[in-house]
C-alpha positions as CSV (number, residue, x, y, z in Angstrom):
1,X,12.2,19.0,204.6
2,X,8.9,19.0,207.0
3,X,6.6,20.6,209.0
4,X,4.4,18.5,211.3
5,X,0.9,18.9,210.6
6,X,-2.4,17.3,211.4
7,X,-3.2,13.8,210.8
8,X,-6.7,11.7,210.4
9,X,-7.6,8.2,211.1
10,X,-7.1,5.8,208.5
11,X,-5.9,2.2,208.0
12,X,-2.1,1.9,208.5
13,X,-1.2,5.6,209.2
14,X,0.0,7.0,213.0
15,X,-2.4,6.0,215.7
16,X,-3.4,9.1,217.1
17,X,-2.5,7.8,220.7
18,X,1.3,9.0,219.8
19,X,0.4,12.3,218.9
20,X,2.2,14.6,221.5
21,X,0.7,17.7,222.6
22,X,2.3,21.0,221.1
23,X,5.1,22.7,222.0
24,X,5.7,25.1,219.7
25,X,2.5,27.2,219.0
26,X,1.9,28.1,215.3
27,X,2.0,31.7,215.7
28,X,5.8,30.9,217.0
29,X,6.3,29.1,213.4
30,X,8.0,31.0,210.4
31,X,6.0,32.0,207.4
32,X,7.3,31.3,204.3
33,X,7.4,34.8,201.9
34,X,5.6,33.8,198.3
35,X,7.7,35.3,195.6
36,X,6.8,35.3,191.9
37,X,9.1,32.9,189.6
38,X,11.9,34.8,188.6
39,X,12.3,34.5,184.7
40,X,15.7,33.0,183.3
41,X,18.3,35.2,182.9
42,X,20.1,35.8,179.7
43,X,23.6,36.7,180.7
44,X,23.3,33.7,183.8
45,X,27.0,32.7,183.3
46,X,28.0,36.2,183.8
47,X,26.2,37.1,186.7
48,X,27.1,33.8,188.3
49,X,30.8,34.6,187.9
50,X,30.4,38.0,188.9
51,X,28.7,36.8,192.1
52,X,31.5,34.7,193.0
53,X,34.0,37.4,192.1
54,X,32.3,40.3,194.5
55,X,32.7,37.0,197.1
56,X,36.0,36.6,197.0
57,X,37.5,40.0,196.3
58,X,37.2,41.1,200.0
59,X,38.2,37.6,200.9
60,X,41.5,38.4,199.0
61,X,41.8,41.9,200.4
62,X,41.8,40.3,204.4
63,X,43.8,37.9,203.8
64,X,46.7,40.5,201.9
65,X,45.8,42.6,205.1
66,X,46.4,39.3,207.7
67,X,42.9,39.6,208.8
68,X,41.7,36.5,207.1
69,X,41.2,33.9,209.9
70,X,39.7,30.3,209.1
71,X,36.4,31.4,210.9
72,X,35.8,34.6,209.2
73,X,37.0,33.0,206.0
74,X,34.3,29.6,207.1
75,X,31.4,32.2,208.0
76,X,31.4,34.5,204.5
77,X,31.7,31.3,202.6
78,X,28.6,29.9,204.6
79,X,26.7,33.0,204.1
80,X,27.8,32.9,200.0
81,X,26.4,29.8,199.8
82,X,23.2,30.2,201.4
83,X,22.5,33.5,199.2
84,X,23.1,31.8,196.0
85,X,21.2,28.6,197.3
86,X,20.2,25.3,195.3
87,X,23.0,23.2,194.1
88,X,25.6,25.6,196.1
89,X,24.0,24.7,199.3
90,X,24.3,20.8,198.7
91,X,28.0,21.5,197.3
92,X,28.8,23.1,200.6
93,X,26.9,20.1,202.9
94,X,29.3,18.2,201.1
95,X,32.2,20.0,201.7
96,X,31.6,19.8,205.1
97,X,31.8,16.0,204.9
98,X,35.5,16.3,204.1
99,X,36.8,16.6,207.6
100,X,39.7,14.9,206.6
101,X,41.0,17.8,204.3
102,X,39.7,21.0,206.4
103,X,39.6,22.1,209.5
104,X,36.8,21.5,212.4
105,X,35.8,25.2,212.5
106,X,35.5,25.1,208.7
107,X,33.2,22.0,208.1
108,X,31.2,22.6,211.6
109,X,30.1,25.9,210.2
110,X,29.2,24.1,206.4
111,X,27.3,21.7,208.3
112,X,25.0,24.8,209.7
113,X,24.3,25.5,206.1
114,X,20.1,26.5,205.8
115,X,18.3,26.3,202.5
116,X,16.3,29.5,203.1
117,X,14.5,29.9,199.6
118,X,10.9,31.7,199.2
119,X,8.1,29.7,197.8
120,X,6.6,30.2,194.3
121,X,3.1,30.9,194.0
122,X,-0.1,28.2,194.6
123,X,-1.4,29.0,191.1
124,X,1.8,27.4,189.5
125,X,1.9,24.7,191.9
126,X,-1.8,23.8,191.2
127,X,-0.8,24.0,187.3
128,X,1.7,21.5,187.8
129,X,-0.6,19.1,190.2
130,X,-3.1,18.9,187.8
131,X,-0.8,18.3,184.9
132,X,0.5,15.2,186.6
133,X,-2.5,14.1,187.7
134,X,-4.6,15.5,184.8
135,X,-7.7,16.4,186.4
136,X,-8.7,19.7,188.6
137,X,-7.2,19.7,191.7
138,X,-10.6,19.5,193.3
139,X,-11.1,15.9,191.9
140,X,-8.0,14.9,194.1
141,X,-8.1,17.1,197.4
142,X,-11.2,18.1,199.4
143,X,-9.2,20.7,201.1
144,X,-5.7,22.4,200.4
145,X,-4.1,25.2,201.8
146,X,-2.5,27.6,199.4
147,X,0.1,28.3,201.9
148,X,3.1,26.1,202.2
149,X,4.5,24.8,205.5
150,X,8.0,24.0,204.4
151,X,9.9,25.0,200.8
152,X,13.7,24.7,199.9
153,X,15.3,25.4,196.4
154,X,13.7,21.9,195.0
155,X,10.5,22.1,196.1
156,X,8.0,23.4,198.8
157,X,5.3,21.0,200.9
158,X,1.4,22.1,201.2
159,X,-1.1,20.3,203.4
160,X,-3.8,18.6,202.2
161,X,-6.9,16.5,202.5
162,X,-7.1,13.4,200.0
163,X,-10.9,13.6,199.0
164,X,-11.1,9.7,198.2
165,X,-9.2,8.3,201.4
166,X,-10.5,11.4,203.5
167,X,-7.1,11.7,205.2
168,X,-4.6,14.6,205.8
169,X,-1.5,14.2,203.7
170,X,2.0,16.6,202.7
171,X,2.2,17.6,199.2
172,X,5.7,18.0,198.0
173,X,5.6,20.1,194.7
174,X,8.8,20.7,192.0
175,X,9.8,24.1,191.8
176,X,9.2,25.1,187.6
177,X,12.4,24.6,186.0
178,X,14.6,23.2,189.2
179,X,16.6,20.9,186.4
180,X,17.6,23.6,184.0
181,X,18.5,26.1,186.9
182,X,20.5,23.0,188.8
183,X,22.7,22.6,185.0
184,X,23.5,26.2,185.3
185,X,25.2,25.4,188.3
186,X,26.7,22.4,187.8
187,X,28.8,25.0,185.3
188,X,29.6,27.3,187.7
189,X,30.9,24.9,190.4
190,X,33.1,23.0,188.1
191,X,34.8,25.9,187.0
192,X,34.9,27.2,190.4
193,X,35.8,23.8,191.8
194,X,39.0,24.0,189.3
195,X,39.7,27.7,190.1
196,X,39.9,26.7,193.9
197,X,42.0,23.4,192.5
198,X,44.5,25.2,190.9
199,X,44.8,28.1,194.2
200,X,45.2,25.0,196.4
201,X,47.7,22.9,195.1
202,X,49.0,20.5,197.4
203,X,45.4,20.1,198.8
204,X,43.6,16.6,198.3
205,X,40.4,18.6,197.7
206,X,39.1,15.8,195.4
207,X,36.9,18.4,193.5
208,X,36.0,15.8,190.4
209,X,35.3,13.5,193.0
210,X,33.0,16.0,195.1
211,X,31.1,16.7,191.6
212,X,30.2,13.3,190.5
213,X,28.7,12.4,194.2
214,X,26.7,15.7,193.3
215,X,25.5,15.1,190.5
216,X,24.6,11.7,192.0
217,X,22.5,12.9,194.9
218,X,20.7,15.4,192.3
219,X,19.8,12.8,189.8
220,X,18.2,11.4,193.0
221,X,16.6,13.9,194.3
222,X,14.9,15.7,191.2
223,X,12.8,12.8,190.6
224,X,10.5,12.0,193.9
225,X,9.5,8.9,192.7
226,X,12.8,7.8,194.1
227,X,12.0,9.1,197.4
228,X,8.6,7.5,197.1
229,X,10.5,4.1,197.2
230,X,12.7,5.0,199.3
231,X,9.7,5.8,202.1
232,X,8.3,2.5,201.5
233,X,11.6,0.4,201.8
234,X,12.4,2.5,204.7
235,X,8.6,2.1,206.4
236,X,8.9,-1.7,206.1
237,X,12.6,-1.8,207.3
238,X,11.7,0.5,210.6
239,X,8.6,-0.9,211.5
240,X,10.6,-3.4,213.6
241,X,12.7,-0.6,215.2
242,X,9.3,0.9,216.7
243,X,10.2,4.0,214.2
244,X,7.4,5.4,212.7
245,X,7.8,6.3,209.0
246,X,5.3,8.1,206.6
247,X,2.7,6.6,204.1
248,X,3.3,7.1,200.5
249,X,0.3,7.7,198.5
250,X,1.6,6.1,195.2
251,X,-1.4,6.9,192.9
252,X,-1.1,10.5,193.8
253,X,2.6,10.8,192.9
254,X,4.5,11.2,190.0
255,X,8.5,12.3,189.4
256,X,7.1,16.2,190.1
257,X,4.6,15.6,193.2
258,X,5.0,13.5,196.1
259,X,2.3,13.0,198.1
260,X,2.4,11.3,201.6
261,X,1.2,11.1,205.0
262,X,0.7,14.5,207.2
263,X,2.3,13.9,210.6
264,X,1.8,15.5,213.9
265,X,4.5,16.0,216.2
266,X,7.1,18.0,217.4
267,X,10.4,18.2,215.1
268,X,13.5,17.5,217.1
269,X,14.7,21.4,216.0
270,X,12.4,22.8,218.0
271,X,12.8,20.4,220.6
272,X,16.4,21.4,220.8
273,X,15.3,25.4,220.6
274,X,12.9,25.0,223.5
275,X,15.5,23.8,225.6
276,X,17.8,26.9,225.0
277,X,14.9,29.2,225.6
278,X,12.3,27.9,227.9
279,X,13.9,24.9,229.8
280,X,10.3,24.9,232.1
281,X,8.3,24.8,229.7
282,X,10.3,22.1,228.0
283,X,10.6,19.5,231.2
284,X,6.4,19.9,231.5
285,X,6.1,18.8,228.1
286,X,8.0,15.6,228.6
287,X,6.6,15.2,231.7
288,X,3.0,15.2,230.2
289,X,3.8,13.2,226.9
290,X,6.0,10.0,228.9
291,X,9.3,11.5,226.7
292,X,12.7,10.6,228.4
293,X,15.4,11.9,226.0
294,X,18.0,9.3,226.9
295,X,15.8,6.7,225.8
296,X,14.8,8.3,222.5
297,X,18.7,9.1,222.3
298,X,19.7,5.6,222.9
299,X,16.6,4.3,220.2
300,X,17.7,6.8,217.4
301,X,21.1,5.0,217.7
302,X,20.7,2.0,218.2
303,X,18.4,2.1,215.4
304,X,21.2,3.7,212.9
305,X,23.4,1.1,214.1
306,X,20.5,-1.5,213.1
307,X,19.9,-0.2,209.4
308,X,23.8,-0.1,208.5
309,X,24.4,-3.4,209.9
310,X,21.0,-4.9,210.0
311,X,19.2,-3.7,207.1
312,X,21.8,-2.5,204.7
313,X,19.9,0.5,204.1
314,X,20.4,3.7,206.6
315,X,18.6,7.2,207.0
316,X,21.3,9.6,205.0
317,X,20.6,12.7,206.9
318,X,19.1,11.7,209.9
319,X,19.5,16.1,211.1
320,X,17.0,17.7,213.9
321,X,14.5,18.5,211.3
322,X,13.9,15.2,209.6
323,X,13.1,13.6,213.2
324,X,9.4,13.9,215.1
325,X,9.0,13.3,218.1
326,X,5.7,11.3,219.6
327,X,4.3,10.3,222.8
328,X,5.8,7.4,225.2
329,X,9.7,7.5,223.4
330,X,8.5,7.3,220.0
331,X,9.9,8.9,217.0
332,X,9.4,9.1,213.1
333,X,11.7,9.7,210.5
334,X,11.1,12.4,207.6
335,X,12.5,13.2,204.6
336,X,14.3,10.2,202.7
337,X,15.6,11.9,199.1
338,X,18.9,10.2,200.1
339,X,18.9,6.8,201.8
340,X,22.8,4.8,201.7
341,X,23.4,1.3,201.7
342,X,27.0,-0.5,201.8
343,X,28.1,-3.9,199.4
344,X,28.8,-6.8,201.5
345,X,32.3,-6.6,202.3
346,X,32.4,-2.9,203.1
347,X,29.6,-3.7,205.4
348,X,31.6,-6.8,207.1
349,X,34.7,-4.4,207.4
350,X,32.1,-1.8,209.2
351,X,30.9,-4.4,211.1
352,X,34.4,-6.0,212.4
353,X,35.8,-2.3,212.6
354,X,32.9,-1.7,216.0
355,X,33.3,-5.0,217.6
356,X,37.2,-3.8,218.2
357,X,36.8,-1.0,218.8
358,X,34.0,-2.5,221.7
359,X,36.8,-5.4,222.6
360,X,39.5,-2.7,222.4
361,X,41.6,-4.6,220.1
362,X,43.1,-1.5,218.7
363,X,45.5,-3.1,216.2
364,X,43.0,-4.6,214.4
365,X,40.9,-2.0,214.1
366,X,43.5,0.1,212.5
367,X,44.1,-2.9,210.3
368,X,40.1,-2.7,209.4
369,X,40.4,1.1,209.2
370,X,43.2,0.4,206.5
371,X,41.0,-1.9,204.6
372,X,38.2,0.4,203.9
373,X,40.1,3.9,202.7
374,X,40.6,4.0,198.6
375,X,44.3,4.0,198.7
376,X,46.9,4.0,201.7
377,X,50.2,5.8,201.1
378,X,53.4,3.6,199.4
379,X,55.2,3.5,202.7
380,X,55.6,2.0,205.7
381,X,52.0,2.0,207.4
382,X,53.7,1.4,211.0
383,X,54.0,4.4,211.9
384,X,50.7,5.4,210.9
385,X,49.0,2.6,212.5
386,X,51.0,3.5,215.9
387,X,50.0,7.2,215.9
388,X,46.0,6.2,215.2
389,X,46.3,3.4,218.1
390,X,47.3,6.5,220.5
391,X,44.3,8.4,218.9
392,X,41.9,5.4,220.0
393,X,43.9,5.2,223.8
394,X,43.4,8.7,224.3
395,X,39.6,8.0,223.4
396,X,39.0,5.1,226.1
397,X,40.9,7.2,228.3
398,X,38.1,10.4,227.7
399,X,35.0,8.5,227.6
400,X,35.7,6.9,231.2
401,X,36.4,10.5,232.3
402,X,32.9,12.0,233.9
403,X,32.5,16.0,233.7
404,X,34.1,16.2,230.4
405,X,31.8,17.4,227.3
406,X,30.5,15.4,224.9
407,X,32.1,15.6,221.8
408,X,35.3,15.0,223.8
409,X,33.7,11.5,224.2
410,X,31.7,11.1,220.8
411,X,32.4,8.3,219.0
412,X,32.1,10.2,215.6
413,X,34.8,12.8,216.9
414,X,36.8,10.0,217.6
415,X,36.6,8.8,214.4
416,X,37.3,12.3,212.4
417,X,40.6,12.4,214.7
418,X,41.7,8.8,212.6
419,X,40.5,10.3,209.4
420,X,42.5,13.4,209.9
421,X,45.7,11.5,210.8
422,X,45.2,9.2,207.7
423,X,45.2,12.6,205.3
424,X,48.0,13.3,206.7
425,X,49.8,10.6,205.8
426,X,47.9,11.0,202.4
427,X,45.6,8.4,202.9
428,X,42.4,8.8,201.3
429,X,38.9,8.0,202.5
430,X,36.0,7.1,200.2
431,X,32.8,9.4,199.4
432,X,30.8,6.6,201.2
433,X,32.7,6.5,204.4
434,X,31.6,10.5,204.7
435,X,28.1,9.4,203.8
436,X,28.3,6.9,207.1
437,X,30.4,9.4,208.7
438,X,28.2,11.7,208.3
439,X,24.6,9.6,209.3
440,X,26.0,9.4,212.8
441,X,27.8,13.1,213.2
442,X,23.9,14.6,212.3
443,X,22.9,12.7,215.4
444,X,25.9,13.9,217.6
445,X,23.2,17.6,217.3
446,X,20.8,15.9,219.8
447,X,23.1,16.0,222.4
448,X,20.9,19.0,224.4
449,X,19.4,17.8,226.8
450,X,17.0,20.1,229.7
């Protein structure tokens, strides 16, 4: 989560020779509505329910009617999730992980999912900012705008000016009462999670499975000290890949507040929106700030590649709007609530599974592909290695054809096609194969290029 805002000079943060001109003018930005905190509702469990219920009613009446096609069906449920927000949001980016179990249409339109929440009001935020820090705000901050730049159903960013080091900074904020609202869901979704269960038997929905990797990723995310650490792991480990990465200002942060460097830039989003809308406009700007999107492409990737193989410790959600971009090729990462990391041997396997794939020793990497799913079927894997070989022939066969599109060719697609075919077979692929899975699909959304 991120807006890119202004920076000053100071020892260690982005030299201001990478700061690109702008491309998207602020008056083109979205304002973020300020809403006052809703108080906790009594009867939650019922209204929950009874929002789910005036969901799926209609979805039950199309499909008695045969109207009820996996796109309209993907689409509502998209649109359900995003009006009842938080925790429902993250359950349904996960969802969309499981590409092995549902169809294309289905997890491409999860993945779309936007975390569209209003912001509470400054005079709460400044309660809980001088609570943690205990002192008036104006001890901390010679200058702090009461609007925020960016807010989602955790917590919404400010900009600020640290009085002490006199530099401009991004001041993540808790939303009041995230934790307590967040356990109200987790009741919701596991009884939903068993309703849908029970409708879909014969389905490897892996819905206990799906719950515990959420209640993972929120037991990371509620407390930004985490993310603190994980910025400054992350800053270390990229400063060799020529990828910028944030400042943390420890003294200033606590498990509510996170408080860390305020870059300029231009987010990758609205890099990709320019070049629907005003193509022009877009080709002058990289012409004026030495951007060539091939190379920024091939440094984003190569750099994944790097911190799964390299560092052991990868970008989890490396989307459009966690990725600046800066002058002469350079880019910074935002946003690292969830960072992955592999053991040893899963790493190896990962490791050994590219080089054959780059050799084309297809056999064998269908015998590493083997290795790293949880369980493989009790029969005869054979057949199943001889259908996933033709999956990966096919593939060399594509990405040597010119004219055709891209995720024809991707290396991820390729790779969903092997997952889908294990399934099938009832294979079943682990929770931190989707993670890696996923790091490199959320770069596959770069693709547009002017």
């Amino acid at each position: 989560m991120g807006r890119v805002g202004i920076i000053g000079t100071f020892m260690r943060t982005l030299d201001s020779a990478l700061v690109p001109t702008r491309l998207v003018e602020r008056s083109e930005l979205r304002t973020i509505p300020v809403v006052p905190l809703e108080k906790p509702r009594r009867l939650w469990r019922y209204a929950m329910l009874r929002q789910f219920w005036v969901w799926l009613l209609p979805i039950l009446w199309l499909r008695v009617w045969g109207k009820l096609t996996t796109e309209v069906f993907s689409r509502r449920l998209r649109i359900y999730l995003e009006r009842m927000g938080g925790l429902w949001i993250k359950a349904g980016q996960l969802l969309s992980l499981r590409r092995d179990a549902f169809p294309d249409i289905f997890c491409e339109e999860l993945s779309r999912l936007l975390d569209r929440t209003t912001a509470f009001p400054f005079e709460v935020a400044r309660k809980i900012i001088e609570e943690d820090l205990q002192g008036p705000l104006e001890d901390f901050f010679s200058e702090f705008s009461e609007q925020p730049f960016a807010a989602a159903s955790i917590g919404q960013i400010y900009g600020a000016r640290l009085r002490a080091e006199d530099v401009w900074v991004a001041v993540k904020v808790q939303r009041p009462g995230v934790k307590l609202n967040f356990q109200r869901q987790f009741f919701a979704i596991r009884l939903i999670a068993r309703l849908i269960e029970w409708l879909a038997r014969g389905w490897d929905l892996r819905a206990k499975e799906m719950i515990s990797e959420l209640e993972y990723i929120m037991a990371e995310e509620l407390d930004y000290r985490i993310e603190a650490s994980n910025i400054r792991r992350m800053r270390k480990s990229l400063r060799k890949h020529r990828i910028y990465v944030p400042r943390v200002f420890g003294r200033y942060s606590t498990p509510r507040i996170l408080v860390m460097e305020f870059l300029q830039g231009v987010l990758m989003s609205d890099y990709i929106g320019v070049s629907r809308s005003d193509p022009v406009k877009l080709a002058a700007w990289l012409r004026e700030n030495g951007v060539i999107p091939r190379v920024v492409g091939r440094r984003l990737y190569l750099s994944l590649l790097r911190q799964m193989f390299e560092d052991n410790l990868f970008h989890g959600d490396m989307h459009p709007g966690n990725i600046v971009l800066l002058r002469n090729n350079r880019v910074a990462l935002l946003d690292f609530g969830s960072i992955g990391f592999m053991e040893t041997d899963t790493q190896k396997k990962y490791h050994l599974l590219l080089q054959s794939l780059a050799r084309r020793e297809y056999s064998t990497a269908i015998d590493v592909l083997f290795l790293l799913t949880s369980s493989m079927p009790p029969v005869d894997t054979q057949e199943i290695k001889e259908a996933c070989v033709r999956l990966l022939r096919a593939w060399e066969i594509r990405t040597m054809t010119k004219g055709l599109p891209f995720h024809l060719k991707s290396l991820s697609s390729m790779y969903q096609q092997l997952m889908t075919t294990l399934v099938r077979y009832k294979a079943r692929t682990s929770w931190l194969s989707m993670r890696i899975d996923r790091a490199s699909l959320t770069l596959d959304a770069l693709r547009c290029r002017p």
